[in-house]
N, CA, C and O atoms as CSV, one atom per row, in Angstrom:
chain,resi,resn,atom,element,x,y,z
A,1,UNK,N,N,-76.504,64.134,-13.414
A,1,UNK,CA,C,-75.799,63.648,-14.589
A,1,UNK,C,C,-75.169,62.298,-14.255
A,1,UNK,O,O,-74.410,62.063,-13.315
A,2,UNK,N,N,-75.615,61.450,-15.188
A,2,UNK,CA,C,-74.958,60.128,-15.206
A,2,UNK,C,C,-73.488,59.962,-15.403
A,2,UNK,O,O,-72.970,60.496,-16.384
A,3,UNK,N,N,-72.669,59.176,-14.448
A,3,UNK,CA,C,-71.110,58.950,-14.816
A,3,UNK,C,C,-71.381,58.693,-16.427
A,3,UNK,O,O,-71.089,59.690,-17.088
A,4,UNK,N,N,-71.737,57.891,-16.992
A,4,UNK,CA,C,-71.957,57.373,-18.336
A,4,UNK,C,C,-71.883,58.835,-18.682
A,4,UNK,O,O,-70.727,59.117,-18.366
A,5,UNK,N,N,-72.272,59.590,-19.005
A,5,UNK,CA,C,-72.443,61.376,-19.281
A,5,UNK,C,C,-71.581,62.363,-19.407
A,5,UNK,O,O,-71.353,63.229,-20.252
A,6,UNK,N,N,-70.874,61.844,-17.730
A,6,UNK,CA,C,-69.943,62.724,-17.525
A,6,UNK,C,C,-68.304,62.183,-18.030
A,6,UNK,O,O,-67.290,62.875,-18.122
A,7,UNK,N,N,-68.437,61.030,-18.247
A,7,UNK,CA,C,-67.343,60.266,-19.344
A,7,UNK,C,C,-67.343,60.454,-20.296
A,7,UNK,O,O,-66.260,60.726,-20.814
A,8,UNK,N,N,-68.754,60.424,-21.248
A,8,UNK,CA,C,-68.897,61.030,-22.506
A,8,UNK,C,C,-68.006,62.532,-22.745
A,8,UNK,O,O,-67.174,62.696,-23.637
A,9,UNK,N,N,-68.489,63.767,-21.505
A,9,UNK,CA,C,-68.192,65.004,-21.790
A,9,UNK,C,C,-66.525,65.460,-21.705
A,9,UNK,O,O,-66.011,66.544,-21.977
A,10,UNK,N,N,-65.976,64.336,-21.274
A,10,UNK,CA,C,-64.995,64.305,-20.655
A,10,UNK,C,C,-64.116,64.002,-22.018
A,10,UNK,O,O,-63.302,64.795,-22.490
A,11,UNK,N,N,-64.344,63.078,-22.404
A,11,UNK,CA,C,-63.644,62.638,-23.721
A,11,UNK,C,C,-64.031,63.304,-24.609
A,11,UNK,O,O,-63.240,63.221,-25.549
A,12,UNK,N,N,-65.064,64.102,-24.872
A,12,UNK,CA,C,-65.594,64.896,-26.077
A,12,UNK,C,C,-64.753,66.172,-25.705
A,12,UNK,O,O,-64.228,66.739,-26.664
A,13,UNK,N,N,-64.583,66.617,-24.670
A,13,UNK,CA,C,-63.455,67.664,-24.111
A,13,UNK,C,C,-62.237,67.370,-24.891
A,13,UNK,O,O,-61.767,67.763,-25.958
A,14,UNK,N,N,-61.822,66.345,-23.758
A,14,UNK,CA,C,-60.130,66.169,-24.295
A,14,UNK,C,C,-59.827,65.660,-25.787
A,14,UNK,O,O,-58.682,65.533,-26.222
A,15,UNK,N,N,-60.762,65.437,-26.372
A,15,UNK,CA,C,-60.420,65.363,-28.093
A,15,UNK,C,C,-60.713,66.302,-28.720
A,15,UNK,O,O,-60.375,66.401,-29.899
A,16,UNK,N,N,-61.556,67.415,-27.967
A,16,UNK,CA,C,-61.736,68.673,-28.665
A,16,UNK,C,C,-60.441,69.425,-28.399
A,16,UNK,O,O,-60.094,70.121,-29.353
A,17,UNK,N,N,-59.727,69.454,-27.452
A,17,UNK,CA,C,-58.001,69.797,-26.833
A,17,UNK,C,C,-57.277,69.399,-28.040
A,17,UNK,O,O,-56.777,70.154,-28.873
A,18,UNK,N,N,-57.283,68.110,-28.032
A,18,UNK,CA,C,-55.963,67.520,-28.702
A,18,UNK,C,C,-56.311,67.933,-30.345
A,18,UNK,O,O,-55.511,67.830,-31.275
A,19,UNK,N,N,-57.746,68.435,-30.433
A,19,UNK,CA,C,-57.715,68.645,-32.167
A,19,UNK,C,C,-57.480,70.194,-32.538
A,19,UNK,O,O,-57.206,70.508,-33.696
A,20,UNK,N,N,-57.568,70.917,-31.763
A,20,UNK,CA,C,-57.510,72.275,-31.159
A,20,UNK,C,C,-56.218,72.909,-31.072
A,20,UNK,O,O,-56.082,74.132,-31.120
A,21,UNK,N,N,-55.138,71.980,-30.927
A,21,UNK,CA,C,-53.609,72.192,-29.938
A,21,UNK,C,C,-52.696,71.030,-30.880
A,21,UNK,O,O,-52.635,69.807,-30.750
A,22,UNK,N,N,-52.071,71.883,-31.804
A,22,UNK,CA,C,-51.377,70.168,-32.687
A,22,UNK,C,C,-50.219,70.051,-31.812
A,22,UNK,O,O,-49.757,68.930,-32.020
A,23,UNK,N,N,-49.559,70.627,-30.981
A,23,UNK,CA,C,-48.866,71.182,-30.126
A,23,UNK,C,C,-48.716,70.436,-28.962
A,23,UNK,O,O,-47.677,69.888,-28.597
A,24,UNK,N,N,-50.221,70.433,-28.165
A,24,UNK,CA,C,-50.236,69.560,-27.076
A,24,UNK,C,C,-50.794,67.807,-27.749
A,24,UNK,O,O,-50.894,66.818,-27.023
A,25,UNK,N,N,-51.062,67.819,-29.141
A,25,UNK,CA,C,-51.534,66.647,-29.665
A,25,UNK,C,C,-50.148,65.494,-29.371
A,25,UNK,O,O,-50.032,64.405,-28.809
A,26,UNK,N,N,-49.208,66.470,-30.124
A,26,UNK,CA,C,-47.774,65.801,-30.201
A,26,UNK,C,C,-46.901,65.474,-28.711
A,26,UNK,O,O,-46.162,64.519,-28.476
A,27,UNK,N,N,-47.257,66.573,-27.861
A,27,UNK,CA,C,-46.849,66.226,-26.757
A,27,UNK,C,C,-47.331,64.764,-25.900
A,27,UNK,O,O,-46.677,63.887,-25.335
A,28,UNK,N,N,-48.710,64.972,-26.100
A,28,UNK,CA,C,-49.668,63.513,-25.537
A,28,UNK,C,C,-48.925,62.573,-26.518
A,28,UNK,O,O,-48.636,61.467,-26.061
A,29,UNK,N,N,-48.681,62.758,-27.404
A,29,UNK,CA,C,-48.010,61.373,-28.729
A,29,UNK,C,C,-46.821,60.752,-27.825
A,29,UNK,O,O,-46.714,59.592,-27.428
A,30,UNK,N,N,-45.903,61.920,-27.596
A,30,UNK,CA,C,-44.470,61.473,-26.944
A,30,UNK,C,C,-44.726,60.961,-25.003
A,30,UNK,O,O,-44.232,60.067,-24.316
A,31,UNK,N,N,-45.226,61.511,-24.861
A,31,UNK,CA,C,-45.740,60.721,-23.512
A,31,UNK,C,C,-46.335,59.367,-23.420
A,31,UNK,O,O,-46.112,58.575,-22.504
A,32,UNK,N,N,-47.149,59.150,-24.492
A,32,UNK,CA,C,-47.684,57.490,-24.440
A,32,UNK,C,C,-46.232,56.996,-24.910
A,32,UNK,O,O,-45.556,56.283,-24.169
A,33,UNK,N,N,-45.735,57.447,-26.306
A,33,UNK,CA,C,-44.701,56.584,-26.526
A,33,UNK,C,C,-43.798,56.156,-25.358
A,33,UNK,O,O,-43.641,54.996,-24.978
A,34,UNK,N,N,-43.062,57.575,-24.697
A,34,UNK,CA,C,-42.538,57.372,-23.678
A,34,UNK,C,C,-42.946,55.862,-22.355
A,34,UNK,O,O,-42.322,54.961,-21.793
A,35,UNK,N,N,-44.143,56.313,-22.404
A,35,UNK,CA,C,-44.584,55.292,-21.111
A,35,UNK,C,C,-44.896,53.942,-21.854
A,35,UNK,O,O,-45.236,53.007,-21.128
A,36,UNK,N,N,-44.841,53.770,-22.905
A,36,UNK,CA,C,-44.906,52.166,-23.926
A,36,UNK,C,C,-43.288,51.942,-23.262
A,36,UNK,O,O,-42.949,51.093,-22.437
A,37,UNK,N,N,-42.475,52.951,-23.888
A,37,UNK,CA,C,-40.537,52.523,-23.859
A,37,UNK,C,C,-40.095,51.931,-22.568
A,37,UNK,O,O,-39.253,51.074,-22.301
A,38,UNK,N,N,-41.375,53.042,-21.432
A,38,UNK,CA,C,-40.682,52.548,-20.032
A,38,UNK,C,C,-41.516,50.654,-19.659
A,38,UNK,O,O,-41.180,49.689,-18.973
A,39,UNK,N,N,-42.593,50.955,-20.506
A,39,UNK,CA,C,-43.382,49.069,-20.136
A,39,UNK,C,C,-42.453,48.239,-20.566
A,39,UNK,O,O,-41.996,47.279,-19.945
A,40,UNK,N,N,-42.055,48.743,-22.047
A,40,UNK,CA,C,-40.893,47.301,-22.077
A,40,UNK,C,C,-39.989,46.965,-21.747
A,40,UNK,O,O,-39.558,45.812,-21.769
A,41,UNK,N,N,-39.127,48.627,-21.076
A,41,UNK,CA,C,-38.020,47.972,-20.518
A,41,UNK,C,C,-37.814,47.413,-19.422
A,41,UNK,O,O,-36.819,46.761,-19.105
A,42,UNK,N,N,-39.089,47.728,-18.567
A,42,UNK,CA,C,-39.519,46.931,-17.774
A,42,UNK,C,C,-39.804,45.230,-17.530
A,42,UNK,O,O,-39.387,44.423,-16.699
A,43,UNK,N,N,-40.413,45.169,-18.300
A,43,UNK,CA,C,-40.494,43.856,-19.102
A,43,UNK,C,C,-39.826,43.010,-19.385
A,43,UNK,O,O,-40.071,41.806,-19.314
A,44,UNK,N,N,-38.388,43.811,-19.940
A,44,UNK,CA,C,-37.314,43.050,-20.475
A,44,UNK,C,C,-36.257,43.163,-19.765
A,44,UNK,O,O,-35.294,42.578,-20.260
A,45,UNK,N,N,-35.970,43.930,-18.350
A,45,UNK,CA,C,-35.725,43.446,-17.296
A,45,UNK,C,C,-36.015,42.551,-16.663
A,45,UNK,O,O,-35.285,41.584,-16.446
A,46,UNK,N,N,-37.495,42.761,-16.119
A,46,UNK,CA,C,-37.902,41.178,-15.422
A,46,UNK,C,C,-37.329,40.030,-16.294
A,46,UNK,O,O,-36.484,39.291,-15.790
A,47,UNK,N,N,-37.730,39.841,-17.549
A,47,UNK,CA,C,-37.240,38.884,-18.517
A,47,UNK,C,C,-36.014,38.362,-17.923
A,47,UNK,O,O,-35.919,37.306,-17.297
A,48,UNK,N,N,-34.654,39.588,-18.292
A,48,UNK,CA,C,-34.033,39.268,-17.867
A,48,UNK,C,C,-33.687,38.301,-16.783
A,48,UNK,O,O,-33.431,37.099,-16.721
A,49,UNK,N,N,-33.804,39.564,-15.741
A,49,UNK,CA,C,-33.879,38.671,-14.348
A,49,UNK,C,C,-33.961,37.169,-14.022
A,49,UNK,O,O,-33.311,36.440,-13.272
A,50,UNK,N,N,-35.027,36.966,-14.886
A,50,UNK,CA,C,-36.037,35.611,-14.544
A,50,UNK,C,C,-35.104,34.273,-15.696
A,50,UNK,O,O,-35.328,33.063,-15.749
A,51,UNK,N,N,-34.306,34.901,-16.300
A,51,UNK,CA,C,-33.155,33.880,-17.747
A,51,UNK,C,C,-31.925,33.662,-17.056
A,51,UNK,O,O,-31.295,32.604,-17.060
A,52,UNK,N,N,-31.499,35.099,-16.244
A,52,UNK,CA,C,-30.322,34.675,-15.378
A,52,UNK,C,C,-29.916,34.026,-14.133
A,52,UNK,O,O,-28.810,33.682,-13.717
A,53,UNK,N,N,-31.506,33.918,-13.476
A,53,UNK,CA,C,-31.035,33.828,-12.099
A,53,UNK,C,C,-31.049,32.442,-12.122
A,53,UNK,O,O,-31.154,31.925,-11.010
A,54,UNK,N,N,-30.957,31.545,-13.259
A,54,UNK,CA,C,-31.787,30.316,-12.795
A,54,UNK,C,C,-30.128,29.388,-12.205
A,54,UNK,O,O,-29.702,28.497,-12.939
A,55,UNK,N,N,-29.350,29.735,-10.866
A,55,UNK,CA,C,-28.764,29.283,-9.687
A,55,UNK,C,C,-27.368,30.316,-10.364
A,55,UNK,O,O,-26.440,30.370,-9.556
A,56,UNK,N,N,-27.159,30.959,-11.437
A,56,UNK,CA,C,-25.803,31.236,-11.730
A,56,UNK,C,C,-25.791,32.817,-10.380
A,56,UNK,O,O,-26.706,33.062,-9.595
A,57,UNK,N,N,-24.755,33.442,-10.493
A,57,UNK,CA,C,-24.241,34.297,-9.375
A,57,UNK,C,C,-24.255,35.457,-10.796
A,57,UNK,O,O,-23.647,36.452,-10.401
A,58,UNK,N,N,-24.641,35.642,-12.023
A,58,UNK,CA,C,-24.490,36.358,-13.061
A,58,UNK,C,C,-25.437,37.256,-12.908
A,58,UNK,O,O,-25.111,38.433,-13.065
A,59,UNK,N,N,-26.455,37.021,-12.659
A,59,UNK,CA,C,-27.936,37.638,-12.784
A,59,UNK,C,C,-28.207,39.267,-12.244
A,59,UNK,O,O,-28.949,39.994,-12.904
A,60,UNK,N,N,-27.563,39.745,-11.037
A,60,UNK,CA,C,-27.595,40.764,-10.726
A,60,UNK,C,C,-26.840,41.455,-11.737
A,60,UNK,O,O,-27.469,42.251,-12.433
A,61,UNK,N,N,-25.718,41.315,-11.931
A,61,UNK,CA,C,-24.742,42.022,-12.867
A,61,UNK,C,C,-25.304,41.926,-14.182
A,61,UNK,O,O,-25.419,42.922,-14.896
A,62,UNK,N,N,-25.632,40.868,-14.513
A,62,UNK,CA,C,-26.092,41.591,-15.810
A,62,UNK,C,C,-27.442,42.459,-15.777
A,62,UNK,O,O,-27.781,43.201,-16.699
A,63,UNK,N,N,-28.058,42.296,-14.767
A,63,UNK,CA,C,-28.826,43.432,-14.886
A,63,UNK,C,C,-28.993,44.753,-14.611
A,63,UNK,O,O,-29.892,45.462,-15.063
A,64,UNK,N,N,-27.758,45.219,-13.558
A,64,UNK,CA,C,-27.263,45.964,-13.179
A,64,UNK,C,C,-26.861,46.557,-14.501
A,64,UNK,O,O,-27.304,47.694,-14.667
A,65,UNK,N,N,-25.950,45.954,-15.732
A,65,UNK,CA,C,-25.487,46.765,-17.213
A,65,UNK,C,C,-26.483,47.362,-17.696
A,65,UNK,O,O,-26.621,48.507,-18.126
A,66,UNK,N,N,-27.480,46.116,-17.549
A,66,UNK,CA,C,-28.979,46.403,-18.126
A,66,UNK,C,C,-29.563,47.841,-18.079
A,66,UNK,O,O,-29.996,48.495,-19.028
A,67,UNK,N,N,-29.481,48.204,-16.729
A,67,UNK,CA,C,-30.463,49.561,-15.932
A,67,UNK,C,C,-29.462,50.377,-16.188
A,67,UNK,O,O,-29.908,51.514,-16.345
A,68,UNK,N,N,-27.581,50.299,-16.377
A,68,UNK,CA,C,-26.825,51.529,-16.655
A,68,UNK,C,C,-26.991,51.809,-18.146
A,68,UNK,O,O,-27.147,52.926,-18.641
A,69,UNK,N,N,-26.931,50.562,-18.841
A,69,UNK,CA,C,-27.204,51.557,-20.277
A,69,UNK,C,C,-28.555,51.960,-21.079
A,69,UNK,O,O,-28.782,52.636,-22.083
A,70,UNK,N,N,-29.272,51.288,-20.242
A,70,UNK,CA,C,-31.036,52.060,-20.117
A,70,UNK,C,C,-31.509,53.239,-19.175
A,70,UNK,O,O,-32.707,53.516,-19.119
A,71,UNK,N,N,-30.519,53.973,-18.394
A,71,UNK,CA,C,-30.576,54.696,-17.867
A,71,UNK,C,C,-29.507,55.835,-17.223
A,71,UNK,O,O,-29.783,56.535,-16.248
A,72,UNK,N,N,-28.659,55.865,-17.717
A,72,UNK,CA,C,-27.700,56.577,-17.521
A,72,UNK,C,C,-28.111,57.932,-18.447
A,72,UNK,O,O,-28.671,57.772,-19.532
A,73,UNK,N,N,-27.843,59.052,-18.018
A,73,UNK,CA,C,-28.150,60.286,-18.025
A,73,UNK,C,C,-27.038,61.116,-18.659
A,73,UNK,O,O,-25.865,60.927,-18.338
A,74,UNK,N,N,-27.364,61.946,-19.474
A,74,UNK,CA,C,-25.891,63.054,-19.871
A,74,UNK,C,C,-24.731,63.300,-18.779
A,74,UNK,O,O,-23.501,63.318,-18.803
A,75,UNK,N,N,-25.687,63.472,-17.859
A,75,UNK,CA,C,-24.714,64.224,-17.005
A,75,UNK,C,C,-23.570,63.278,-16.483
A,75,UNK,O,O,-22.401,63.614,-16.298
A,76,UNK,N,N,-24.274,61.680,-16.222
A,76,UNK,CA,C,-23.211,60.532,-16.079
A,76,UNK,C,C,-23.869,59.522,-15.217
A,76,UNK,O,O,-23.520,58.343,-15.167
A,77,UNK,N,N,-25.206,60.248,-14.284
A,77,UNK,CA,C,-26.191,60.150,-13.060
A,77,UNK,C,C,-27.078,59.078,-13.524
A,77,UNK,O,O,-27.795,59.320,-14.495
A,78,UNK,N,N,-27.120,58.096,-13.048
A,78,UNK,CA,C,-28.140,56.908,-13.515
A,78,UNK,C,C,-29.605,56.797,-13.010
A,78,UNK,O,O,-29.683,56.268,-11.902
A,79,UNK,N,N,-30.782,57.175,-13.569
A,79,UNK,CA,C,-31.849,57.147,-13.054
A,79,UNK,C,C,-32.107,55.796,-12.878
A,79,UNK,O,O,-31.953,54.902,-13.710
A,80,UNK,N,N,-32.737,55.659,-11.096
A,80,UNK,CA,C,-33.319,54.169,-10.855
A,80,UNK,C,C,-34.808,53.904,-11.589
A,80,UNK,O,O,-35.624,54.777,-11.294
A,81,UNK,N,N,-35.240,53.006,-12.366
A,81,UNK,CA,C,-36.364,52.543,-12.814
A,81,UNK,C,C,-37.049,52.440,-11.565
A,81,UNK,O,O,-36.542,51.901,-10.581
A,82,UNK,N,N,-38.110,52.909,-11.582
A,82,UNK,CA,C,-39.327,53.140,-10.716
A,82,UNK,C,C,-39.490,51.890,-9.974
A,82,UNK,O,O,-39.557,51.811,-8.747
A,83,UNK,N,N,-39.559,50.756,-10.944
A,83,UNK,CA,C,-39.867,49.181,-10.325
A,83,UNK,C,C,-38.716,48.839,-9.454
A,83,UNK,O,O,-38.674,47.683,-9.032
A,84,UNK,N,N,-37.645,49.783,-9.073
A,84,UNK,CA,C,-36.646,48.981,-8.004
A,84,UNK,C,C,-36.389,50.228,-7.135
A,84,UNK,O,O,-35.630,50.078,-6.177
A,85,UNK,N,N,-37.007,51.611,-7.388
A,85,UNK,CA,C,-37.256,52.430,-6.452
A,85,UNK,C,C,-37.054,52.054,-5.099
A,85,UNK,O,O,-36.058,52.153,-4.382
A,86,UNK,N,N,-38.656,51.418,-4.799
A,86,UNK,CA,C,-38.622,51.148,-3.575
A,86,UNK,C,C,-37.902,50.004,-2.723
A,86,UNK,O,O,-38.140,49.729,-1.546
A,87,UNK,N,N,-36.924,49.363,-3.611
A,87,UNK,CA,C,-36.101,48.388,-2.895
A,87,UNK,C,C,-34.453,49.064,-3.102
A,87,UNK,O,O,-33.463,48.508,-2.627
A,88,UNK,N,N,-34.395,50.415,-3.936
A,88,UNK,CA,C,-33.052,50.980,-3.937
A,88,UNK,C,C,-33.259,51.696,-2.376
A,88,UNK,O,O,-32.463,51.507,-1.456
A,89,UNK,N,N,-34.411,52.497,-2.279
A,89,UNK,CA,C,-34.489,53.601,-1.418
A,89,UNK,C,C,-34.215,54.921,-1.728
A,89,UNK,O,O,-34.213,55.897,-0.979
A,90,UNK,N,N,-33.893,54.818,-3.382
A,90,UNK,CA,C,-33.319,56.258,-3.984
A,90,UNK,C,C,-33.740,56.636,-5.273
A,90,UNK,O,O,-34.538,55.785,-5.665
A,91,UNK,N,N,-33.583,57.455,-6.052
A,91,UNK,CA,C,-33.720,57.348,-7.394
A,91,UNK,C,C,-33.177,57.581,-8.325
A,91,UNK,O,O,-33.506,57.501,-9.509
A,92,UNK,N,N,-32.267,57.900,-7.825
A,92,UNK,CA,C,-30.952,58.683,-8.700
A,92,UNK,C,C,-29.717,58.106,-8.193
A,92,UNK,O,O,-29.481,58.392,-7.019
A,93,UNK,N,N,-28.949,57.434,-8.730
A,93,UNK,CA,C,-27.270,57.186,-8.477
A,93,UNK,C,C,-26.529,58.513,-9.283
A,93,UNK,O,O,-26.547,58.774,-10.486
A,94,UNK,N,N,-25.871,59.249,-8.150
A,94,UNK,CA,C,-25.380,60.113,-9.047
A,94,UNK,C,C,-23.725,60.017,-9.840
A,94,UNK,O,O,-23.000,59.035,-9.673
A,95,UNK,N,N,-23.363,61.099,-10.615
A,95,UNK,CA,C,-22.556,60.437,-11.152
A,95,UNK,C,C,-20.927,60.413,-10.260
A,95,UNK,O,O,-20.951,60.737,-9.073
A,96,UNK,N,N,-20.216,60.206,-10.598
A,96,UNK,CA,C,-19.037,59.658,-9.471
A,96,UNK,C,C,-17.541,61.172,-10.779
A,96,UNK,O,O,-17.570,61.468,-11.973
A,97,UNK,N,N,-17.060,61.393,-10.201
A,97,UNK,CA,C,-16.153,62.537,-10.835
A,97,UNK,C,C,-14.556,61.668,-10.533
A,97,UNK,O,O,-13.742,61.670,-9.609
A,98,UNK,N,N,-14.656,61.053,-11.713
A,98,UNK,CA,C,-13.028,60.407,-11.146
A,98,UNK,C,C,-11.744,61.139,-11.772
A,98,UNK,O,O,-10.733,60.511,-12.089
A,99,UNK,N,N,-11.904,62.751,-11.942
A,99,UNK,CA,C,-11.224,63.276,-12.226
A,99,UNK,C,C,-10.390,64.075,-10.947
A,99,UNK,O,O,-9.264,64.570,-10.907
A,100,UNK,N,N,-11.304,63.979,-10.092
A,100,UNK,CA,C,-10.806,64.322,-8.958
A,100,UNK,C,C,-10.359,62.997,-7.939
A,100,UNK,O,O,-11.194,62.299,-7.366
A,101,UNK,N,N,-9.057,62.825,-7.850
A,101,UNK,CA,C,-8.418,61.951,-7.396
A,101,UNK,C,C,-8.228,62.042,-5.643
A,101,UNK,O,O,-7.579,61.182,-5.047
């Protein structure tokens, strides 16, 4: 069987799934959306980045607001965006309890 073939059967599969399952249709819906939300904010970080840094000392900090109010979590815990993962070393800032003094 030709790759050409086995691509065909492959996609004739997974659209027979998604027409099959309105269920998992909607789920695949919110996952692309999801991963569109995470391209731009990506995007519009770098943006960022690349408007502030040009010699001011501003640029980290404002992007630092940037990633807390694009990522801050119920609980209070700030998820690191994937794209600074590997230069945080972590992925999670968790949240800080300043009720306990």
């Amino acid at each position: 069987m030709s790759n050409h073939t086995e691509s065909q059967c492959f996609v004739q599969g997974y659209s027979s799934l998604l027409r099959r399952r309105p269920a998992y249709l909607k789920l695949w819906i919110a996952q692309a959306v999801s991963l569109l939300g995470d391209w731009f904010t990506t995007i519009a970080l770098s943006t960022v980045v690349a408007r502030n840094s040009g010699g001011s000392g501003l640029a980290v900090g404002r992007t630092w607001i940037g990633v807390v109010e694009n990522y801050q979590q119920a609980d209070g815990s700030i998820l690191i965006p994937e794209v600074l993962r590997p230069y945080m070393g972590i992925d999670r800032i968790p949240s800080l309890d300043v009720s306990k003094g």
